[in-house]
N, C-alpha and C positions, 0 to 999 in steps of 0.2 A: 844239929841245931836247926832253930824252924824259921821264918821271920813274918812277923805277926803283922800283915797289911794292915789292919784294923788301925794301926795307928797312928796311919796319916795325919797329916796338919796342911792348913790350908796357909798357903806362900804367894807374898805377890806376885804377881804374874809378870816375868822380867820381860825387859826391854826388846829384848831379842824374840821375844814367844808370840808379841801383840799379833802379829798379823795371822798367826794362826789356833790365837786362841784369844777370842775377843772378850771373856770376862779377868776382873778383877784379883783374880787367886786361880792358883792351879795345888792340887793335894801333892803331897811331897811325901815322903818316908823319912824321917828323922835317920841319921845314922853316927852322929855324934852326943856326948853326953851333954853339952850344950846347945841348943839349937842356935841360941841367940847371941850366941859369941862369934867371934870374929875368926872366921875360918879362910884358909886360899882355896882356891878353887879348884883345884886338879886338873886333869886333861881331858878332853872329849875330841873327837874325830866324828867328821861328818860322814854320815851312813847312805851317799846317794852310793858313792859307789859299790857298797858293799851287796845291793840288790843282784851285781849280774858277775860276783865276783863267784868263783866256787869254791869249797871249803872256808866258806866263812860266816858270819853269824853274829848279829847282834844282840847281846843278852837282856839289858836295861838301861836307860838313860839317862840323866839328872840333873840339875837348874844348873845352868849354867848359863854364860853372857851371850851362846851363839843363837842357833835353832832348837824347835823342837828334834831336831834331824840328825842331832848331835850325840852320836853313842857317848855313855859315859864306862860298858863294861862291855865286851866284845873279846873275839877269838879270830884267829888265823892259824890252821893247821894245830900245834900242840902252843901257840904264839896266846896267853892272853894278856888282853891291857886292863888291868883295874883301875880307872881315874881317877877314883875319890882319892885327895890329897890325903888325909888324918890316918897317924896311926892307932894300931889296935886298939893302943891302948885310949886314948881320947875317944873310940867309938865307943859307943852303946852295944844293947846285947844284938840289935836288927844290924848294925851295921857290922859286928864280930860273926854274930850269924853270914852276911852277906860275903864277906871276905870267905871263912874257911868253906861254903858249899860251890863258890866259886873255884879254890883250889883243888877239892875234889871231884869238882866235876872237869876240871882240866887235865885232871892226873889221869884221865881213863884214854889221852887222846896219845896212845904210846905211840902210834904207826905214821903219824899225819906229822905233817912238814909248812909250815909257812912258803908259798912257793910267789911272793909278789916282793921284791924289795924296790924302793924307794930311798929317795936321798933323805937326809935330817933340814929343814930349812932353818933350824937353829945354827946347825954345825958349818953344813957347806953352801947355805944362803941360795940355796935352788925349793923353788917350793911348787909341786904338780898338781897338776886340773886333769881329771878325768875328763872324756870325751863329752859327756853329758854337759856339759858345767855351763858350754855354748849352746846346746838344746834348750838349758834351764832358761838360759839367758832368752832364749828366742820368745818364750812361752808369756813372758813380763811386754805385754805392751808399750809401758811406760819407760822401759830401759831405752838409753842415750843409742842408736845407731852404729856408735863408734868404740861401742863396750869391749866386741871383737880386739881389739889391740890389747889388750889385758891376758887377754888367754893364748891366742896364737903367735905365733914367731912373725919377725917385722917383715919379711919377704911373704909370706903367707896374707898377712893383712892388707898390702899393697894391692894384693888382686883383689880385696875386698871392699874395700873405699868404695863410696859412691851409690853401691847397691840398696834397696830399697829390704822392709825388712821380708816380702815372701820372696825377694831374689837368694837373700842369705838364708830363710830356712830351705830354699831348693837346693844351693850348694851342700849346707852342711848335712841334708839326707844324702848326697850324694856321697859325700865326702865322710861322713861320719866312722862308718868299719875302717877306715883306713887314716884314723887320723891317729897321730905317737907324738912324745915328745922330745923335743929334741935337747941338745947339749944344756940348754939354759932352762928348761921343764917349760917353754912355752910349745903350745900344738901344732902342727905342720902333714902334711900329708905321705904319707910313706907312699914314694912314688913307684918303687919295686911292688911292693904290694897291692898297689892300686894295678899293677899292669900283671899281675899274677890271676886277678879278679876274682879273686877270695878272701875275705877278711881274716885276719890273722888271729885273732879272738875266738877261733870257732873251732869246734874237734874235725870237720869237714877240711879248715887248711891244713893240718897237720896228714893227714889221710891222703890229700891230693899232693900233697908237696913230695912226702915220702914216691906218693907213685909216678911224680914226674922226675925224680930222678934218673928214669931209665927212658926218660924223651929228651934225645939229644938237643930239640929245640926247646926245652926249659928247664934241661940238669941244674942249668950255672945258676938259673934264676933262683928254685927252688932253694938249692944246696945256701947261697947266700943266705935266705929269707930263713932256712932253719938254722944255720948258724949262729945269727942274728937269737 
């Protein structure tokens, strides 16, 4: 099955998209057999973090209420998420099209493993921020000073109060390979790692860490941080 671009439809430009796309309509792919019915919306995940993840990939994205930035079909390891709410059967031939080349193209990933788990912030009411989300933040001139408390943990923020905002992009370049989240998914500094001075993120810590096991002055450190 093939699915035939040609025949987009232009859609208004939602709420969520204005600031990055300042006409009146954006073209859309129909994937249901009424467009103009009353559909839910499905799920999308925002795609900053997926730029520096590896083994992952964003396929397509779709109107929905958040960003343009907002994957609506995506993979992790043999892991895919199809968003679009509507079954088969309520789809059209583009969007039956779009489901089963989706499946076969997921069926080829026999070897690959989803290797990032995450809690459900529906289920257990923890919901996480990637490292960047403070970068994003820094980048928005017009953002309130005090946005910080949103993202990081309250001990964390305490040291942050008062700074101006290139004190806080100084910190957070500083601080950024070493920032994790903690019990309640707010960001905090991973102090062992900041004192290992390798970023844990990187195939470089795993290589050093392994080789400091046999330096009695940073077995314990290492051995922690890979256990961890």
């Amino acid at each position: 099955m093939s699915v035939d671009t040609a025949k987009t439809i232009p859609v208004p430009t939602p709420d969520g998209w204005k600031s990055d796309n300042a006409g009146g309509t954006v073209n859309a792919l129909p994937l249901v057999l009424d467009p103009k019915g009353q559909h839910e919306p499905g799920w999308c995940t925002y795609t900053y973090e997926h730029e520096q993840a590896p083994e992952l990939e964003v396929l397509c994205g779709g109107i929905n209420s958040k960003t343009p930035r907002a994957g609506a079909i995506w993979r992790q390891g043999n892991l895919l998420h199809f968003g679009f709410e509507c079954s088969p059967a309520r789809m059209n031939e583009a969007g039956q099209a779009l489901l089963v080349n989706c499946v076969v193209y997921i069926a080829r990933f026999t070897e690959d493993r989803p290797i990032v788990r995450t809690p459900c912030v529906f289920v257990q009411g923890i919901g996480l921020f990637d490292r960047d989300a403070i970068g994003r933040w820094l980048e928005e001139s017009d953002r309130d000073l005090s946005a910080p408390q949103y993202y990081v943990a309250k001990q964390t923020y305490e040291g942050l109060k008062g700074k101006n905002r290139a004190e806080l992009q100084d910190w957070f370049k500083q601080a950024r390979d070493y920032l994790h989240a903690d019990a309640t998914g707010r960001l905090t500094v991973d102090a062992d790692a900041q004192t290992f001075k390798v970023p844990p993120a990187t195939i470089r810590f795993v290589e050093e860490a392994i080789a400091a096991l046999s330096d009695p002055g940073r077995s314990a450190l290492s051995r922690g941080l890979l256990n961890r």
